[in-house]
C-alpha positions, 0 to 999 in steps of 0.5 A: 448504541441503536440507530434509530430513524434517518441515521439508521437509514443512513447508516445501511446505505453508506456502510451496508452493501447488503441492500441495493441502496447501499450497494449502488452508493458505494459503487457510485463512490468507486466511479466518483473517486475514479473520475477525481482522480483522473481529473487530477491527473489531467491537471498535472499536463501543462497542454491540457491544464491551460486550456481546461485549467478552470473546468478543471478547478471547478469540478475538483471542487465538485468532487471535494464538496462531495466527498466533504459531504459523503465525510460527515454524513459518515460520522453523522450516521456511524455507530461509534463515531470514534471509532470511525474517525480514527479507524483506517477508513475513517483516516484516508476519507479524511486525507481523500479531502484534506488536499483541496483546503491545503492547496488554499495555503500551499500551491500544488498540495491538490496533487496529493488527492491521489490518495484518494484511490485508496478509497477503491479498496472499498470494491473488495467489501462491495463486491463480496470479495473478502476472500481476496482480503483475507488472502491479503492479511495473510501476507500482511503477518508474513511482513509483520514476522519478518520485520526484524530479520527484515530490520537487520539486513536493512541496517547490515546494507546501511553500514556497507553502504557508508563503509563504501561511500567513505572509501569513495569519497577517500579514493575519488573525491570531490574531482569525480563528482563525490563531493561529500561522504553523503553523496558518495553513500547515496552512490553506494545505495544506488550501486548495491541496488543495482540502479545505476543511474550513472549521475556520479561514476568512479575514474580511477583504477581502485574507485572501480574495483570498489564499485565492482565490489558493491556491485557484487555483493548488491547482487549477492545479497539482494534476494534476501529479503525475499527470502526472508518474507517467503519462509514467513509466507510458506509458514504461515500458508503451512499453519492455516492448512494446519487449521482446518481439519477434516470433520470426518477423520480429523486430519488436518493439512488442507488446501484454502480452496479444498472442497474436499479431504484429500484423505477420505473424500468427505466434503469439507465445512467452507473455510471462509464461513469458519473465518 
C-alpha cells in the first residue's frame, strides 16, 4: 500500500535515513537511548539514587513517554504495520518501553530498560555501515551451522558434569559442602569451565583426584566449540570468495574487499553493489 501525505512524510523521517531529516531523527534517537540508558545506570548507585532519585524518575519517565510516542508513530506510519509490530526491530522497540509500565506492578523491573541499547544497532543503517552487517550474517550462519555439532558437545559436557558431580556427591558428601548431586553438578559445570569460584572444594584424597580429572578434561575439551564454528566460519568465507567471479576471465576465489582480480588485474564489480 502507498503512503500518502503526513504518513508519507512521517514514514521518510522515521525509517529513512537518505534525507537529512530522516538521518538527523535517528541519530538524535542514538543520543536519547544513550543518555536513557545511563540514567538507568546511575539509578542502580545507592549514593547517587538518594540523592537525585526523583530527578532521576522524572526523566526516566521522560524518555519512556518519548519512546511510547516514537513507538506508535512507527506503526502509525510503516508500511506493513504487521509486519513492523512482529519484526526484530518492531520487538525490541516494544521491550525499549515495556520496563517502565512493569515497574508500576514490579519494583525493580526499570532496570531492565537497558535492553534498550539494542536499538543502537540502528547506527550501522544510519551510518551506511551495512557491510559490517553483512560481515555480521555471515558469523550469524556460521552459528547456525554449527548448532547441532555445537548441540552435541553441549549435551556430551552435560553427562560428564553429573556423571562427576554424582561421584562427588558419593565421595564428599553433604560435610564438605556437596550437600546434594545438584549442587555437586553446579560444582562440576564450574570446575570443567575452569572458573573456579572455590565457594565448595573437595577435602578428601580421591574427591581431589576427581576434581583434578574434571579440571583436565575441562582443559582438553574447552577449545572445541571454537573449533567447530571456526571451520563452519572458514567455509563459509571459502563459499563467499567462491561467488564472486572475475567478469574478465571468470575465475572465482576473490577476497571480500578485493578491488582487483588477482589473476588478470581487471577491476572487479563492487561486491556489496551485487548484495
Amino acid at each position: 500500500m502507498a503512503l500518502t501525505g503526513r504518513r508519507k512524510w512521517l514514514n521518510e523521517v522515521i525509517f529513512g535515513t537518505d534525507t537529512p531529516a530522516g538521518r538527523n531523527f535517528d541519530v538524535f534517537l542514538i543520543w536519547a537511548i544513550l543518555v536513557s540508558v545511563g540514567l538507568v545506570l546511575l539509578a542502580s548507585v545507592e549514593r547517587i539514587a538518594g540523592r537525585y532519585g526523583e530527578t532521576l524518575f522524572a526523566l526516566e519517565w521522560f524518555f519512556t513517554a518519548l519512546f511510547t510516542v516514537e513507538y506508535f508513530l512507527r506503526i502509525y506510519c510503516a508500511v506493513e504495520r504487521r509486519r513492523y509490530i512482529f519484526s526484530f526491530y518492531g520487538i525490541v522497540d516494544l521491550l525499549a518501553i515495556l520496563p517502565s509500565y512493569l515497574a508500576l506492578v514490579y519494583t525493580g523491573a526499570s532496570y531492565l530498560l537497558v535492553v534498550r541499547l539494542l536499538r543502537v544497532l540502528r547506527i550501522f543503517r544510519v551510518l551506511k555501515l551495512v557491510r559490517y552487517l553483512r560481515d555480521a550474517n555471515v558469523l550469524l550462519r556460521s552459528f547456525g551451522l554449527a548448532r547441532r555439532k555445537i548441540l552435541v558437545f553441549y549435551a556430551s559436557v552435560l553427562v560428564m558434569c553429573v556423571i562427576f558431580g554424582a561421584l562427588m556427591f558419593l565421595v564428599e558428601g553433604p560435610g564438605h559442602g556437596f550437600t546434594s548431586i545438584p549442587k555437586s553438578v553446579y560444582w562440576a559445570i564450574v570446575t570443567i569451565t575452569t572458573v573456579g569460584y572455590g565457594d565448595i572444594s573437595p577435602h578428601t584424597v580421591l574427591g581431589q583426584a576427581i576434581a583434578s580429572m574434571t579440571m583436565l578434561i575441562g582443559y582438553s575439551i574447552i577449545a572445541v566449540p571454537t573449533g567447530i564454528v571456526t571451520a563452519e566460519l572458514a567455509s563459509e568465507l571459502h563459499q563467499e570468495r567462491s561467488l564472486r567471479r572475475c567478469d574478465n576471465c571468470s575465475r572465482a576465489g576473490h577476497d571480500r574487499d578485493a578491488e582487483y582480480c588477482k589473476y588478470c588485474g581487471y577491476k572487479l564489480e563492487d561486491l556489496h553493489a551485487e548484495l
